[in-house]
C-alpha positions as CSV (number, residue, x, y, z in Angstrom):
1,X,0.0,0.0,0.0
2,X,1.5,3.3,-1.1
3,X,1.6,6.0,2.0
4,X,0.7,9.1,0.3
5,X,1.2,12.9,1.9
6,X,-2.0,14.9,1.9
7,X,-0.1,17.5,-0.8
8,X,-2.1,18.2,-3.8
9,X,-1.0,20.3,-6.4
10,X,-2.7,20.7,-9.8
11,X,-0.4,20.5,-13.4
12,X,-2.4,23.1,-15.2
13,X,-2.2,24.6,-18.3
14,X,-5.4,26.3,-20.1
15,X,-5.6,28.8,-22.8
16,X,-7.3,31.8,-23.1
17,X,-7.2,32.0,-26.8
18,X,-9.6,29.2,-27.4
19,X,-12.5,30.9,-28.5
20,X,-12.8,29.3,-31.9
21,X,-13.0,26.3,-30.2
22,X,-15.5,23.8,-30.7
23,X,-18.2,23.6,-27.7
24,X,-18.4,20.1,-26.2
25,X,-21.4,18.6,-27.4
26,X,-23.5,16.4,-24.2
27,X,-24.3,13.4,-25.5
28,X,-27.3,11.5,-24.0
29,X,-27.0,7.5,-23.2
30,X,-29.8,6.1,-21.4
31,X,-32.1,7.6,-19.7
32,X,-30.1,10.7,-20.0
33,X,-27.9,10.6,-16.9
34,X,-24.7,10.6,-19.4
35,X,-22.2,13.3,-21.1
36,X,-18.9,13.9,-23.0
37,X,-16.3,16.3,-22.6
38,X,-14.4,17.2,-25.5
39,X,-10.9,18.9,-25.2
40,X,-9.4,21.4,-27.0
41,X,-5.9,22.1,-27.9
42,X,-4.2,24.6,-26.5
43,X,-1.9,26.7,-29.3
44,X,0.7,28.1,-26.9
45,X,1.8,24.4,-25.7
46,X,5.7,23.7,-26.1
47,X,6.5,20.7,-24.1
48,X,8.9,20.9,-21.4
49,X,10.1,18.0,-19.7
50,X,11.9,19.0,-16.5
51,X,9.5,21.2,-15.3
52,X,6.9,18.8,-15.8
53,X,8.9,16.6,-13.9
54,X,9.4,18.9,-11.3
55,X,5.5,19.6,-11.1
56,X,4.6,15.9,-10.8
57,X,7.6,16.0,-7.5
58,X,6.0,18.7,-6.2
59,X,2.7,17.9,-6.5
60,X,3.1,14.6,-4.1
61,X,5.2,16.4,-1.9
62,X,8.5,15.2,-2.8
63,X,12.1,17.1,-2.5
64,X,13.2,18.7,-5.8
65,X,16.8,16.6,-6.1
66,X,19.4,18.9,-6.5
67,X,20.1,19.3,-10.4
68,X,16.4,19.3,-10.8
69,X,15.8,22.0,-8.9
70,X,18.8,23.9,-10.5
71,X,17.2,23.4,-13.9
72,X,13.5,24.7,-12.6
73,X,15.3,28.1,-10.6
74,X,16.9,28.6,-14.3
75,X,13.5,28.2,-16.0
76,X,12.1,30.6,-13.2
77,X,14.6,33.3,-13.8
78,X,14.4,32.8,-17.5
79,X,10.4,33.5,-16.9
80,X,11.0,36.5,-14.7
81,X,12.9,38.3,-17.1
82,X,10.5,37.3,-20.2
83,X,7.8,38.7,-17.6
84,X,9.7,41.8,-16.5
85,X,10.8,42.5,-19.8
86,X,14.8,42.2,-18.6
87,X,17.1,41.5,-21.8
88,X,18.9,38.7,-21.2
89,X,22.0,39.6,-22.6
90,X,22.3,41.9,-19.7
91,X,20.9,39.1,-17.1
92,X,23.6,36.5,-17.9
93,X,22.9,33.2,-19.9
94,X,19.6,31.3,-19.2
95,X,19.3,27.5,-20.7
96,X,15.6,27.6,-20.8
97,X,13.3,29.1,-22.8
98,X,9.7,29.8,-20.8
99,X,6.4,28.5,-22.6
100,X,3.2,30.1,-22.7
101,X,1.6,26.5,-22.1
102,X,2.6,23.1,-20.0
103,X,-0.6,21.4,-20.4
104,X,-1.7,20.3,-24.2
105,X,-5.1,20.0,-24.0
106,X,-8.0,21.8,-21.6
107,X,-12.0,21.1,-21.2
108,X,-14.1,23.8,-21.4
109,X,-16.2,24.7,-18.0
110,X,-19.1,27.4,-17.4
111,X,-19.2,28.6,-14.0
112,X,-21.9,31.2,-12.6
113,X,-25.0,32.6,-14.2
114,X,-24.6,34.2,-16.6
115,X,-22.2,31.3,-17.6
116,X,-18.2,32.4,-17.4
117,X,-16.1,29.9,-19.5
118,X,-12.8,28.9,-18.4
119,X,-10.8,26.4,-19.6
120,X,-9.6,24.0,-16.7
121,X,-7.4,20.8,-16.3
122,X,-9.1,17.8,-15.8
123,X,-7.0,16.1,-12.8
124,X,-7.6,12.9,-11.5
125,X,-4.6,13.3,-9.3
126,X,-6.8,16.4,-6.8
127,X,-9.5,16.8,-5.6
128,X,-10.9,20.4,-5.4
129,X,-12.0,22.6,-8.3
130,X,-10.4,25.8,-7.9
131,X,-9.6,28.9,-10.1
132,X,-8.2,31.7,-10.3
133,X,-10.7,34.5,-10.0
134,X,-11.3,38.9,-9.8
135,X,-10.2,38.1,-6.2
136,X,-6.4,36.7,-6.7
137,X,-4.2,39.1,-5.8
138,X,-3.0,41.0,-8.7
139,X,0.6,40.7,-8.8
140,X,0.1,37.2,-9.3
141,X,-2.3,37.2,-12.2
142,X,-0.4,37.2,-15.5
143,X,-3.1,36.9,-18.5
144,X,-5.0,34.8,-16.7
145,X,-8.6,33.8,-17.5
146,X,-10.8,35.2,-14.2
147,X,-13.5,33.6,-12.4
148,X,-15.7,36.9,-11.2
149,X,-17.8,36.2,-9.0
150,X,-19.7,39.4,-8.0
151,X,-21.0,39.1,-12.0
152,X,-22.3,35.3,-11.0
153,X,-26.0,36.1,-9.2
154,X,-26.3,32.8,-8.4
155,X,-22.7,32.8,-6.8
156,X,-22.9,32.5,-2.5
157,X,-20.0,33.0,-0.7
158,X,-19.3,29.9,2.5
159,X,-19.3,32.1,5.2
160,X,-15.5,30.6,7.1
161,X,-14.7,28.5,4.6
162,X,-11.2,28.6,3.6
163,X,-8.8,26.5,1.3
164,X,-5.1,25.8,1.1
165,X,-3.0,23.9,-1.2
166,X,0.7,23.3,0.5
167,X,3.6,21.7,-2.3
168,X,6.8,20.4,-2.2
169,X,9.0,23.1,-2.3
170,X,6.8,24.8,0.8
171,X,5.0,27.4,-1.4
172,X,1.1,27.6,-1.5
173,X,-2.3,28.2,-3.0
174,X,-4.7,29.4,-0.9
175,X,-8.7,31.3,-1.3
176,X,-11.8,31.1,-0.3
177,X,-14.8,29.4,-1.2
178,X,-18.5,29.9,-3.3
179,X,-20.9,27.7,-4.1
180,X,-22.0,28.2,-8.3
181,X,-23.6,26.7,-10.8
182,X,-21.2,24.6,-12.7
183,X,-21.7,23.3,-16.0
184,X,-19.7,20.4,-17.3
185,X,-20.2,19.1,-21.0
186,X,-24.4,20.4,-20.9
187,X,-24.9,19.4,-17.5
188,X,-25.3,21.1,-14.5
189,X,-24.6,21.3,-10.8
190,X,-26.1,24.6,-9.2
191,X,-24.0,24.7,-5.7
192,X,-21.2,23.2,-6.4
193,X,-18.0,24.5,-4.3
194,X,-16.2,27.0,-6.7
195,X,-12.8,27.7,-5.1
196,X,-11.5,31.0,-5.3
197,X,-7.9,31.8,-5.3
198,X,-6.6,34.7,-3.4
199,X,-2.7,33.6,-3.6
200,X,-1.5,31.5,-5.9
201,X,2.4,30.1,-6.2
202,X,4.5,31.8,-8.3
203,X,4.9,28.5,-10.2
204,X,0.8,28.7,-11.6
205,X,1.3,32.2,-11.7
206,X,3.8,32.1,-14.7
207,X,1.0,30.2,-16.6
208,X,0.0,32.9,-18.7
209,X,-2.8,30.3,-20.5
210,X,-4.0,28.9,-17.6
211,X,-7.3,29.4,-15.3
212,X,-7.7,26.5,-13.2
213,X,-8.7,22.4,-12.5
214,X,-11.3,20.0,-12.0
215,X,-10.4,17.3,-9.5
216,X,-11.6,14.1,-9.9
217,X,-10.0,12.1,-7.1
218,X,-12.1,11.2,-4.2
219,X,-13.1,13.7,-1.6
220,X,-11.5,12.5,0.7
221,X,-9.0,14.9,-0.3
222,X,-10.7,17.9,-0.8
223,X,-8.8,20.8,0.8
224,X,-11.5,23.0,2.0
225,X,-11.8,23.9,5.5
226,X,-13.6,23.1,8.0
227,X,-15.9,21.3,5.7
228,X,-14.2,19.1,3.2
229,X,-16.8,19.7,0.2
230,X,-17.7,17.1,-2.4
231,X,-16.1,16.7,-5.9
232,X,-17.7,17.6,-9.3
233,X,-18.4,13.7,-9.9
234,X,-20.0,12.6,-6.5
235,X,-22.0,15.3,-6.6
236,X,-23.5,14.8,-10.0
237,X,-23.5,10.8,-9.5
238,X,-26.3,9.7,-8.0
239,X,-28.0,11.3,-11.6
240,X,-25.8,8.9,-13.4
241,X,-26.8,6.2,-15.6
242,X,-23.7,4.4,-14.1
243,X,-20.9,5.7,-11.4
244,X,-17.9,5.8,-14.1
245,X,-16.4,8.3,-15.8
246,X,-14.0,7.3,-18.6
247,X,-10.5,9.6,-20.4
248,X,-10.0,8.8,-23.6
249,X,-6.9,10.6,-24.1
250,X,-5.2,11.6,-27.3
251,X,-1.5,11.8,-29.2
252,X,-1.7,14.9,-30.7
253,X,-5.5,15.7,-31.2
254,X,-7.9,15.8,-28.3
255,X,-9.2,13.6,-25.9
256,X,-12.5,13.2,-24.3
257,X,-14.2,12.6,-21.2
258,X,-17.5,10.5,-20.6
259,X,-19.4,10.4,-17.9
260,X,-21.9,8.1,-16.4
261,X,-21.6,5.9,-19.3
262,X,-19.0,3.8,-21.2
263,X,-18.6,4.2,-24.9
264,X,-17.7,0.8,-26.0
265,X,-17.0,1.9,-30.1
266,X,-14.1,3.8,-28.3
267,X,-12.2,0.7,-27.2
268,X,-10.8,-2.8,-28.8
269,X,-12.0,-6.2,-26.9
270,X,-12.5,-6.2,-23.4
271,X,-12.3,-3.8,-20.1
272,X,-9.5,-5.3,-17.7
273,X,-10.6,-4.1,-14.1
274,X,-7.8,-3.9,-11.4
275,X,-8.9,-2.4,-7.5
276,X,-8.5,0.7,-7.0
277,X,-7.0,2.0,-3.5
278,X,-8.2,4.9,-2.9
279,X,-7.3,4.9,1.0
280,X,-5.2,8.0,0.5
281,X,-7.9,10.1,-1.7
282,X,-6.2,9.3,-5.3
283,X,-6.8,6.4,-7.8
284,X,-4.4,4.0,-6.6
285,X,-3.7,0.4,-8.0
286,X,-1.2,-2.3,-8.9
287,X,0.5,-3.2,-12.8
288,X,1.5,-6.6,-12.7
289,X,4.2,-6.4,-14.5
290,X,6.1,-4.9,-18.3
291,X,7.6,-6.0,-21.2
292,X,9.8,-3.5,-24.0
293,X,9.9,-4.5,-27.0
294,X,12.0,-2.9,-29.9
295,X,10.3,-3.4,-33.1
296,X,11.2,-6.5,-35.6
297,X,14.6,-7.3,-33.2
298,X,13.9,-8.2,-29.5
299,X,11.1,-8.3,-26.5
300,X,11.8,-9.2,-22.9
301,X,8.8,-9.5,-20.0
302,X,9.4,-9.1,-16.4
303,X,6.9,-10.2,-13.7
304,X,7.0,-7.6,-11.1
305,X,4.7,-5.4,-9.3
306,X,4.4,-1.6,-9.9
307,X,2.3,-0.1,-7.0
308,X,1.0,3.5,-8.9
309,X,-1.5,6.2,-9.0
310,X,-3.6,7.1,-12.0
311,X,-3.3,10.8,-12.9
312,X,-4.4,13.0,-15.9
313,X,-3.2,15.5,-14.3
314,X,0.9,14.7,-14.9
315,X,2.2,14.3,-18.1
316,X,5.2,12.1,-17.8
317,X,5.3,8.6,-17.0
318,X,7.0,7.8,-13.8
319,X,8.2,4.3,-12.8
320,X,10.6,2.6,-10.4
321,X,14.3,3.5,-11.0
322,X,15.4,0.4,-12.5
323,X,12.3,-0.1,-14.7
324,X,13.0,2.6,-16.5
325,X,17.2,2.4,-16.3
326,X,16.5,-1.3,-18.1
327,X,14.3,0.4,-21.0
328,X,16.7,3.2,-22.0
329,X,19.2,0.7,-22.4
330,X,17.6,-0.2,-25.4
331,X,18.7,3.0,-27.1
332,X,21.9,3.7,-28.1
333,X,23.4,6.9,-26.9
334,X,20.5,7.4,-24.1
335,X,21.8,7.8,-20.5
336,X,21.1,10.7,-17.6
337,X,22.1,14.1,-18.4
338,X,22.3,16.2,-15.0
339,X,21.8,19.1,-17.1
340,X,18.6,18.3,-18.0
341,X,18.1,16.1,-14.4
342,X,16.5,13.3,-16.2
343,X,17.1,10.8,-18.4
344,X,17.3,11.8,-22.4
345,X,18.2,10.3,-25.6
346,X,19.5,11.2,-29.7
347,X,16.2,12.8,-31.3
348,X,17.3,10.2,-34.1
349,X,17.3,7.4,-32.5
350,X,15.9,4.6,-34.1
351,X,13.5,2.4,-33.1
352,X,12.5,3.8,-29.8
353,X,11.3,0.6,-27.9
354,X,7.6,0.4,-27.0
355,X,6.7,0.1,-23.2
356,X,3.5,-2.2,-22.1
357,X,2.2,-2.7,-18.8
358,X,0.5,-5.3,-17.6
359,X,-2.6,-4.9,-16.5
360,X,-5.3,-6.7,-14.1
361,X,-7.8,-8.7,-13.6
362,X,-9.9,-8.1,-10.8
363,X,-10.6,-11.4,-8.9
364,X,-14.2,-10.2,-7.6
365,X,-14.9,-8.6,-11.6
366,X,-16.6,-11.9,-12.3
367,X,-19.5,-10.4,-14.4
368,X,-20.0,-7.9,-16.5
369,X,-21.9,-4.7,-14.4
370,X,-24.6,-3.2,-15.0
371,X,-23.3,-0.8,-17.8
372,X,-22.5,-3.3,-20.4
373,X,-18.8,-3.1,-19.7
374,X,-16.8,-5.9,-19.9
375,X,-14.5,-8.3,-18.0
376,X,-11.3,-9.0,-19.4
377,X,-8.2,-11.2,-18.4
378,X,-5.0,-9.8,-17.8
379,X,-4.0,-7.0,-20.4
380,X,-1.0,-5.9,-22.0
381,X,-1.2,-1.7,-22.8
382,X,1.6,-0.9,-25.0
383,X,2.8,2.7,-25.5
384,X,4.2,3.1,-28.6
385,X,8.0,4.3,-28.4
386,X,7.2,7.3,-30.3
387,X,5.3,8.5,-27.2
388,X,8.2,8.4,-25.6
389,X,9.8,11.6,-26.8
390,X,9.2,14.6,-25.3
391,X,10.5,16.9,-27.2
392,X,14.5,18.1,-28.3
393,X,16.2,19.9,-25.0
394,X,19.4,20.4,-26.2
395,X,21.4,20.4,-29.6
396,X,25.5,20.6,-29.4
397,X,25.5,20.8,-32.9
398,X,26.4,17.4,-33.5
399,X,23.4,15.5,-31.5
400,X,20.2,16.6,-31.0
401,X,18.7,14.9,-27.6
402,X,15.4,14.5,-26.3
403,X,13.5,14.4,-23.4
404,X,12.4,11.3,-22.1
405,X,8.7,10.9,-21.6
406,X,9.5,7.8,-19.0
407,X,11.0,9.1,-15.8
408,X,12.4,7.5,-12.3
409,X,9.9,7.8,-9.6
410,X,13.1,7.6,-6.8
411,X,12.3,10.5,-5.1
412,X,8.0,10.3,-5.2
413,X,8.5,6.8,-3.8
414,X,6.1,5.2,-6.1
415,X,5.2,5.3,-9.2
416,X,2.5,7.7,-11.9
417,X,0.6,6.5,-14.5
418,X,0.5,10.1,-16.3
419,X,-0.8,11.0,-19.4
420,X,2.4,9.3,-21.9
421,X,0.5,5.9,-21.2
422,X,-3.3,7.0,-20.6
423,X,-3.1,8.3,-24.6
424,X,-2.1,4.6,-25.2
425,X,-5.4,3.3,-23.3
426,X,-9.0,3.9,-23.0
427,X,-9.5,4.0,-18.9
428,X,-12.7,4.0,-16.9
429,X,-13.0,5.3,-13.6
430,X,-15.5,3.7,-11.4
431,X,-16.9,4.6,-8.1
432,X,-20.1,1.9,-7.6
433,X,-20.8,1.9,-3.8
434,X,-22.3,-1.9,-4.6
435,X,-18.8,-2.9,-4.4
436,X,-16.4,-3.2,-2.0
437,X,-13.4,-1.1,-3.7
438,X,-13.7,1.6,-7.1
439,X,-12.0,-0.3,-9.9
440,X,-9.9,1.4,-12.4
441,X,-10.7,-0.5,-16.0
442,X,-7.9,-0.2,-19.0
443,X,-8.4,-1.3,-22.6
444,X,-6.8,-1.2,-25.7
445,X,-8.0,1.3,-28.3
446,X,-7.3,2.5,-32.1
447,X,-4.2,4.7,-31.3
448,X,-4.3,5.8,-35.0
């Protein structure tokens, strides 16, 4: 069982510039008690591995190691100049270059009446909705889309309710709390707990594109004092068809969310359902082991455990130290750079190895529930090896290297299924208090 620190931190990324964006159209299964979420792209993403790295560290409340953190303060100081307008030339060099965007892809969400659109990180990984609003203090607000919600008439403030988000490196988020209307993909949730960010860490802050999350772990979590208040989803699921939602996550288009229903043209043979352990508020659960294969030459398998926590809101894939020491030796050249505080390999490297996990069964999933989905057998997801590059990080002029999209989990102390293998699966996320545990369900999909 993994021992998780009450430290939630949400990996955001949204866009302001998204109004020619598509609106997520609800779809209707059933009796009605079902919708989709569409995302949408946003334009200003540049990927950018260590900080993404440093996010998911921070987020679980693990110590920066050293040359990590060196490379984030250098991204930070890079960011206060762009900000501040300081010409580098006079600053003193600067390896990184800040991005307008971390996160790829955003949902759309209405809060208040008449409906304010913001564009929010769905985050499996937290558990409170919270945003940054007219009432964050201005210094910290940088292009920012704003919650207002004096223009909400059906917004009510919690009289002494408070909320505070501690991270890794000590900083914090803190505001406090309405209840709104929420809409999420056509449906609606009139008090839901819209928090409302006063102070906000400077990290978040240099999102320019960003405006806020949706947590989707379990209340338990919920960071809101001194009444912990319920999550988007349990609120809205007793008016589900079923108590699932699913991500179907995307390489390089959007994804969508569905929930209270399980759209079976989305996925290829059956639903493999594992336990989830959600003892510690996030979607917990156990691999049973991987194989790498590198294509038309070799494939190995190894039986062994990988204790993890599903999260859409991290990007990178983060597994035990030698897991992921064992793949890169399968490319040439590959190895640690300190500079870049994680592991990297030649942009033209060729073939990348593909990555699977193995994944479930669930020993009480001995019939197919209620929804139709199915129960599968043990289940090998692969992620392609192409997924596995995120993106050049430096060029010497003779090799250009890449960022790694697999990463060592050493210093979180277990590992994070982020969002490098959920585009390589379709997942469903089920909370049915019939049984004794929520299952997590994975199944192979078209990945073309």
């Amino acid at each position: 069982m993994v021992s998780l620190p009450l430290l939630i931190v949400a990996t955001l990324g949204a866009t302001e510039v998204l109004s020619l964006a598509v609106p997520s159209t609800p779809q209707q299964p059933g009796n009605g008690g079902g919708f989709s979420v569409k995302q949408v792209r946003n334009p200003h993403f540049t990927p950018y591995g260590p900080l993404q790295l440093a996010k998911a560290y921070l987020k679980y409340g693990a110590p920066l190691p050293k040359d990590l953190r060196a490379v984030v303060e250098s991204y930070r100081l890079a960011l206060w100049q762009e900000l501040h307008g300081v010409d580098r030339r006079t600053a003193g060099n600067v390896s990184a270059t800040p991005e307008d965007g971390d996160v790829e892809y955003l949902s759309p969400v209405e809060i208040g009446t008449p409906a304010q659109t913001l564009y929010l990180d769905f985050d499996t990984g937290s558990s409170d909705l919270w945003v940054f609003s007219t009432e964050t203090q201005k210094d910290q607000v940088n292009g920012q889309k704003l919650y207002s919600p004096d223009k909400s008439s059906t917004a009510e403030k919690m009289q002494g309710a408070s909320w505070q988000i501690q991270y890794g490196d000590g900083s914090t988020s803190s505001g406090d709390v309405y209840t709104d209307k929420v809409t999420i993909g056509g449906v609606t949730y009139k008090h839901q707990a819209v928090e409302s960010a006063q102070l906000v860490s400077a990290e978040f802050s240099s999102d320019t594109q960003m405006s806020g999350l949706v947590g989707l772990g379990f209340t338990s979590i919920n960071q809101v004092l001194p009444d912990q208040q319920k999550t988007f989803f349990d609120n809205i699921l007793p008016n589900l068809d079923s108590p699932v939602f699913t991500a179907d996550l995307k390489a390089g288009k959007p994804g969508s969310y569905n929930f209270g229903w399980i759209d079976h043209t989305a996925c290829i043979g059956n639903i493999s359902y594992v336990p989830a352990n959600s003892s510690n508020g996030y979607w917990g659960m156990d691999a049973l082991g991987y194989s790498i294969t590198v294509p038309s030459t070799s494939s190995a398998s190894y039986n062994r455990t990988i204790t993890a926590i599903v999260d859409t809101g991290t990007t990178l894939l983060l597994l035990p130290h030698d897991v992921v020491k064992d793949y890169y030796g399968y490319i040439s050249g590959s190895g640690y750079d300190s500079d870049q505080a994680a592991w990297t390999f030649p942009c033209d490297a060729t073939p990348i190895p593909d990555f699977a996990l193995s994944i479930g069964p669930d020993s009480q999933a001995d019939s197919a529930y209620s929804s139709g989905a199915s129960t599968g057998g043990p289940l090998m997801i692969t992620i392609p090896g192409s997924y596995m590059n995120y993106g050049m990080v430096s060029d010497d002029g003779t090799t250009a290297m890449c960022y790694g999209g697999m990463q060592s989990d050493a210093a979180v102390g277990f590992s994070i299924l982020g969002d490098i293998v959920l585009k390589a699966a379709f997942v469903v996320f089920e909370n049915d208090a019939s049984r004794p545990n929520p299952r997590l369900g994975w199944a192979a999909k078209n990945l073309g």
